[in-house]
C-alpha positions as CSV (number, residue, x, y, z in Angstrom):
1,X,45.8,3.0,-2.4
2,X,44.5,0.9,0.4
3,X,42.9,-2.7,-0.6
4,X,38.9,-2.1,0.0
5,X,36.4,-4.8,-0.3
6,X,34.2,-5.3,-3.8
7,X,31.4,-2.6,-3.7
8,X,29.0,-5.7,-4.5
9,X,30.1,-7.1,-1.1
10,X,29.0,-3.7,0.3
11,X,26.0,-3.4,-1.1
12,X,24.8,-6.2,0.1
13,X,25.6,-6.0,3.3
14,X,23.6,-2.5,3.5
15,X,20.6,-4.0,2.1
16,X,20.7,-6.8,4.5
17,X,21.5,-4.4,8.0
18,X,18.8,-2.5,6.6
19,X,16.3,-5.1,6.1
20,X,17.2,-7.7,8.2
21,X,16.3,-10.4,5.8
22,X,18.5,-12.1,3.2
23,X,14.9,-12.8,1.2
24,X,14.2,-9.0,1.4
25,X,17.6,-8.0,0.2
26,X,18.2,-10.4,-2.4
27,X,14.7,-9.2,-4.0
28,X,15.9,-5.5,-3.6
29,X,18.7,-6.5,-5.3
30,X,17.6,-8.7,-7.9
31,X,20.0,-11.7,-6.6
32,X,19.4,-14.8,-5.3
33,X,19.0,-15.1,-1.9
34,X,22.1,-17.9,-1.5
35,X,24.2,-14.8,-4.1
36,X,23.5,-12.2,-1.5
37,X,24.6,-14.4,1.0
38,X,28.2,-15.3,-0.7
39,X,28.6,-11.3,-1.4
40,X,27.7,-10.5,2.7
41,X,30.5,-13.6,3.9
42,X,33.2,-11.9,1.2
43,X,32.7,-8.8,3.5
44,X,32.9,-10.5,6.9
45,X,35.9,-12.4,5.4
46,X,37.6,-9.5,4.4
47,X,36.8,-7.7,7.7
48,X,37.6,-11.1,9.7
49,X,34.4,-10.6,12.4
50,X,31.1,-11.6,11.8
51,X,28.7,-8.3,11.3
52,X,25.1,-9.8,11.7
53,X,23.3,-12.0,14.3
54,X,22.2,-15.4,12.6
55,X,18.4,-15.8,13.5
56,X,15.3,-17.6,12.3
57,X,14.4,-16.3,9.2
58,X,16.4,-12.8,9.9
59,X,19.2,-11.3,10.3
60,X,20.2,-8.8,12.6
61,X,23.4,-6.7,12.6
62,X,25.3,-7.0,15.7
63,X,27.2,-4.0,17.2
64,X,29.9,-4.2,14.8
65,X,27.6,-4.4,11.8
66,X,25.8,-1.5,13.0
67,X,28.8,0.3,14.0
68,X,29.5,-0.5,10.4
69,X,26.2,0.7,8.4
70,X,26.3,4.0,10.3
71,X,29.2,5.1,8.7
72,X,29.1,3.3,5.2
73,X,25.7,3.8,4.3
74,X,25.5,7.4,3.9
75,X,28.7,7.0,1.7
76,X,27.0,4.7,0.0
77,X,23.8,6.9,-0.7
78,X,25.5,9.7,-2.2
79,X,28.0,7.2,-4.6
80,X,24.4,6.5,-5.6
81,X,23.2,9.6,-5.8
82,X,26.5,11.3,-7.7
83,X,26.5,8.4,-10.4
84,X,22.8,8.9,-10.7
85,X,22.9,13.0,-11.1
86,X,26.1,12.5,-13.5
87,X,23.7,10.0,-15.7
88,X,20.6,12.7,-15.6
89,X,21.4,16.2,-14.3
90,X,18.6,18.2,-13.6
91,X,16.3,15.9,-14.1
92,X,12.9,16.0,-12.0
93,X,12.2,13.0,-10.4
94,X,9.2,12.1,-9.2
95,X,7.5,10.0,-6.0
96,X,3.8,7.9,-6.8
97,X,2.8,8.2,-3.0
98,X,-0.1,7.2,-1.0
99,X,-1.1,8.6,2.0
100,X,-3.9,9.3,4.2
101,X,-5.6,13.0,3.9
102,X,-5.6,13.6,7.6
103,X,-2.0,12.8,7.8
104,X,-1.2,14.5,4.8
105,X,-2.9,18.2,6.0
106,X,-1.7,17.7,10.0
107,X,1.7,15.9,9.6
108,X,3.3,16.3,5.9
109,X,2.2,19.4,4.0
110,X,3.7,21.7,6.9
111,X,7.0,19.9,6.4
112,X,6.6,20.0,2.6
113,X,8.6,22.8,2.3
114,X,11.9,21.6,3.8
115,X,12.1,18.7,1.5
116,X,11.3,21.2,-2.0
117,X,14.5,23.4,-0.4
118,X,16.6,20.4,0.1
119,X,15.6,18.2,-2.7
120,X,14.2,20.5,-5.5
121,X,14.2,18.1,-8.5
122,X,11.6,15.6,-6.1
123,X,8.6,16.2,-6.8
124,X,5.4,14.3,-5.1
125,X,2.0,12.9,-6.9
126,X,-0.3,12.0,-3.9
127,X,-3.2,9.8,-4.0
128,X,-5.3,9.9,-0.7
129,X,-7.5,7.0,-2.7
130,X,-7.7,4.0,0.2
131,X,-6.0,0.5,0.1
132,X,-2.5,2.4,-0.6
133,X,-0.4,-0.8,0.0
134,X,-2.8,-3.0,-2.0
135,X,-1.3,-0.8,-4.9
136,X,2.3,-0.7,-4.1
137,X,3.8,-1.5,-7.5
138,X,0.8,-0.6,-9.3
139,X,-0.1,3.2,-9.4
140,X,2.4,3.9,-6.2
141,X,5.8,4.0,-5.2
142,X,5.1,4.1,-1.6
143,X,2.2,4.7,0.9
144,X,2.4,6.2,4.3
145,X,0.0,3.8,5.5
146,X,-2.0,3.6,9.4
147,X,-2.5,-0.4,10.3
148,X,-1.8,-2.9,13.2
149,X,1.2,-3.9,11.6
150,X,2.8,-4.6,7.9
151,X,3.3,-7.8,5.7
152,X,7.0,-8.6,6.5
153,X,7.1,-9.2,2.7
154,X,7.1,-5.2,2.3
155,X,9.8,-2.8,3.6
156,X,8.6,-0.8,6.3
157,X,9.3,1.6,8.9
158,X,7.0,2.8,12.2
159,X,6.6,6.5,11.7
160,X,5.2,6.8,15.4
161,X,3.7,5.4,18.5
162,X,0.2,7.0,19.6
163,X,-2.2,6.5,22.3
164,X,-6.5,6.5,22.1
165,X,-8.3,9.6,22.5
166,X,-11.8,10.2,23.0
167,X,-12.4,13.7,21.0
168,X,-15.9,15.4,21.6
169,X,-17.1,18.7,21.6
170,X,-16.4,21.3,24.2
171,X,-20.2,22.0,25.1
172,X,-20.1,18.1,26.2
173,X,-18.3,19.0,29.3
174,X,-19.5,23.1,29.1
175,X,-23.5,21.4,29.8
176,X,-25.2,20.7,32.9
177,X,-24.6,17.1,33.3
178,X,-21.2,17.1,31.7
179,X,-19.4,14.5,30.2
180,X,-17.1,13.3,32.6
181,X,-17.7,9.0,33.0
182,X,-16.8,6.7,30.5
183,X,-20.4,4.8,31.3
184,X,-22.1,7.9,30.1
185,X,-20.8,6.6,26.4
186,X,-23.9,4.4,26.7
187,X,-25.7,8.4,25.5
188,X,-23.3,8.6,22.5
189,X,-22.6,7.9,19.3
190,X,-19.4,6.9,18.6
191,X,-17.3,7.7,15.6
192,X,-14.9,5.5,14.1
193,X,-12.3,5.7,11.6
194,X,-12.9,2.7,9.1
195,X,-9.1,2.1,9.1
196,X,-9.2,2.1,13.0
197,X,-12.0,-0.1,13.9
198,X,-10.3,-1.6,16.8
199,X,-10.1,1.9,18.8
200,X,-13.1,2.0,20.2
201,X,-13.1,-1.6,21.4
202,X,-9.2,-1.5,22.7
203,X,-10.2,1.9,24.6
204,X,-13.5,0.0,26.3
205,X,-11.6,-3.0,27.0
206,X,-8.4,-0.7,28.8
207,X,-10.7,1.6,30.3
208,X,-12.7,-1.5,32.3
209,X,-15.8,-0.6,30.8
210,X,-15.9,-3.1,28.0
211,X,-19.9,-4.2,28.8
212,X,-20.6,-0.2,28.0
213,X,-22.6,0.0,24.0
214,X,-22.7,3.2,22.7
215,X,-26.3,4.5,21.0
216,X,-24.9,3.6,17.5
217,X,-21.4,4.0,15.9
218,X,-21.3,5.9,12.6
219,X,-18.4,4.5,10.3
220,X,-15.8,7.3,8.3
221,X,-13.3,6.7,6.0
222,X,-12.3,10.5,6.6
223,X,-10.1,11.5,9.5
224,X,-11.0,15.4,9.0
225,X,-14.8,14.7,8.7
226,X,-14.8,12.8,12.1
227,X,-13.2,15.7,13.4
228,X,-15.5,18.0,12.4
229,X,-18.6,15.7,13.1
230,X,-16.7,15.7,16.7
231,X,-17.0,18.9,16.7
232,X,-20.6,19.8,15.2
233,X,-21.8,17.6,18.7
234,X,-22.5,14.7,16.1
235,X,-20.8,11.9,18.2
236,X,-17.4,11.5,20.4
237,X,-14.7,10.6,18.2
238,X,-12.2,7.3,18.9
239,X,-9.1,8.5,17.4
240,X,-5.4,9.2,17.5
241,X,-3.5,11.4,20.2
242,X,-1.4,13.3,17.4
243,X,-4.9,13.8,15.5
244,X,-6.2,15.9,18.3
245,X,-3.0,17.6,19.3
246,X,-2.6,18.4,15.4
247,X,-5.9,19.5,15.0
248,X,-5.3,22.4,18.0
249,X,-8.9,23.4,17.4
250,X,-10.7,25.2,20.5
251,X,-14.1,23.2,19.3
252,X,-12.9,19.7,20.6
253,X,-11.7,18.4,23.9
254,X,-10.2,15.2,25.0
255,X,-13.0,13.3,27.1
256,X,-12.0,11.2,30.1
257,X,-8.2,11.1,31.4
258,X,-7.4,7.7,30.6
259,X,-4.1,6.6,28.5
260,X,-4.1,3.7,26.2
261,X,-2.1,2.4,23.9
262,X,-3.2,2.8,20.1
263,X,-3.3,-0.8,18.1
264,X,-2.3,1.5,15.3
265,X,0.4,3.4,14.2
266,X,1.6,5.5,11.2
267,X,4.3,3.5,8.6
268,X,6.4,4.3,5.8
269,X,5.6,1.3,3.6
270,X,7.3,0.4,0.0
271,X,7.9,-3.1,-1.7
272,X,11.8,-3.5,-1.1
273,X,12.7,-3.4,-4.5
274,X,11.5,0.1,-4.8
275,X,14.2,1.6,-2.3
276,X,16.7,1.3,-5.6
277,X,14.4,4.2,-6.6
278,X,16.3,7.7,-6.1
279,X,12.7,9.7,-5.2
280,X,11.7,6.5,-2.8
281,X,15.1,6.6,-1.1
282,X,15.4,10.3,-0.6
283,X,11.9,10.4,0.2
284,X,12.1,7.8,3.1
285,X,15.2,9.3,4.5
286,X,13.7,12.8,4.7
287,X,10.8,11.7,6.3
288,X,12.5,9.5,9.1
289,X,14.7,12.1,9.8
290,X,11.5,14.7,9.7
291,X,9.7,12.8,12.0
292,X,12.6,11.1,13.8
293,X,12.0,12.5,17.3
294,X,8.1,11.9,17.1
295,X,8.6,8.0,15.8
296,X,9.8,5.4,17.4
């Protein structure tokens, strides 16, 4: 049999590629950080190259380390997941996860049934409850969460890249003086997202109309509602492109043809320890590959 590296070694090196931090990993692992290190050198060593670009507080895999974790990881995975059936067969498993309702209804339930054909003992408890990665650890396994960005203390992946729409109903451009100039805003009430209170302001400010105020803006912590509110004439809605394109509902229009980029995206968000969990691991890779071509 061919001589193969320690599985430790391995391991290690697959936490750290996909983390790109020795701190990260070495908490995934339960190791110290200098432990991880030793077991990621025993790999170079054996391999003779180095697989990972030293950097300030990271570590990035190089082409070789990538070339590398493409093909070892998945290998790895399903050792994991053929010791782990072997030690409970059958068993349900189950994912604590925290997401967002509007996300859930446009962009995961439709899915939903692709993951119960391919992974029938996973099983999902949701919580749409806010503050999701506040409660990583305590109550959830792992929030699909919509921010800026993501404490580089949690494990997280970007689930997409959006752009601003202004949503509003179709009578607003149907009417006599239609809607058609963003200074006309200053007749509107806007609507904003309380988990997107930057849109409006990162729209105004793209859009060169940042001295524009709007009548009032009415605050909800419900994506659907604003929709609907949109669409009831209630007030012109600052949200995200995949909302409205998701929504496909003949009410609403997108006002004014002007792209900009969204301050907020979609992530997959877990504390890195929890990716040892089968239902967090399977769950993540399902829903990267899912959404692979819409992410980024």
């Amino acid at each position: 049999m061919r001589r193969l590296p320690p599985l430790t070694a391995i391991e290690a090196f697959v936490a750290v590629a996909r983390l790109g931090s020795v701190k990260a990993a070495a908490q995934e692992l339960a190791l110290s950080p200098p432990a991880l290190s030793r077991r990621v050198q025993t790999l170079e060593r054996f391999l003779g190259r180095p697989l990972f670009d030293r950097r300030h507080q990271a570590m990035v895999a190089n082409a070789d380390g990538e070339r590398l974790l493409a093909q070892i990881a998945p290998v790895l995975d399903q050792l994991s997941d053929a010791v782990e059936t072997m030690t409970s067969p059958a068993e349900v498993v189950r994912l604590r996860l925290g997401v967002l309702p509007l996300f859930a209804s446009q962009r995961l339930f439709p899915r939903l049934g692709d993951l119960r054909q391919r992974y029938p003992e996973l099983h999902l408890d949701i919580d749409t409850a806010g503050h999701g990665v506040s409660r990583l650890g305590d109550g959830l396994d792992a929030v699909i969460a919509l921010a800026r960005e993501v404490d580089p203390a949690l494990y997280a992946r970007r689930l997409d890249r959006n752009k601003v729409y202004v949503i509003g109903a179709r009578s607003l451009i149907e009417r006599n003086d239609p809607l058609v100039r963003p200074e006309q805003l200053g007749e509107q009430t806007v609507l904003l997202h309380r988990d997107m209170p930057d849109t409006f302001t990162a729209w105004r400010n793209a859009a060169n109309v940042g001295d524009i105020e709007p009548l009032a803006i009415d605050h909800f912590d419900s994506g659907a509602l604003m929709l609907e509110a949109a669409a009831q004439g209630l007030g012109v809605a600052f949200m995200m492109e995949s909302h409205f394109a998701d929504a496909n509902d003949p009410r609403l229009v997108r006002l004014f043809d002007i792209d900009v980029e969204s301050p907020y995206s979609y992530w997959f968000v877990c504390r890195p320890r929890a990716l040892q969990m089968k239902p967090v691991r399977v769950f993540r890779d399902w829903l990267l590959e899912t959404l692979g071509s819409e992410g980024a």
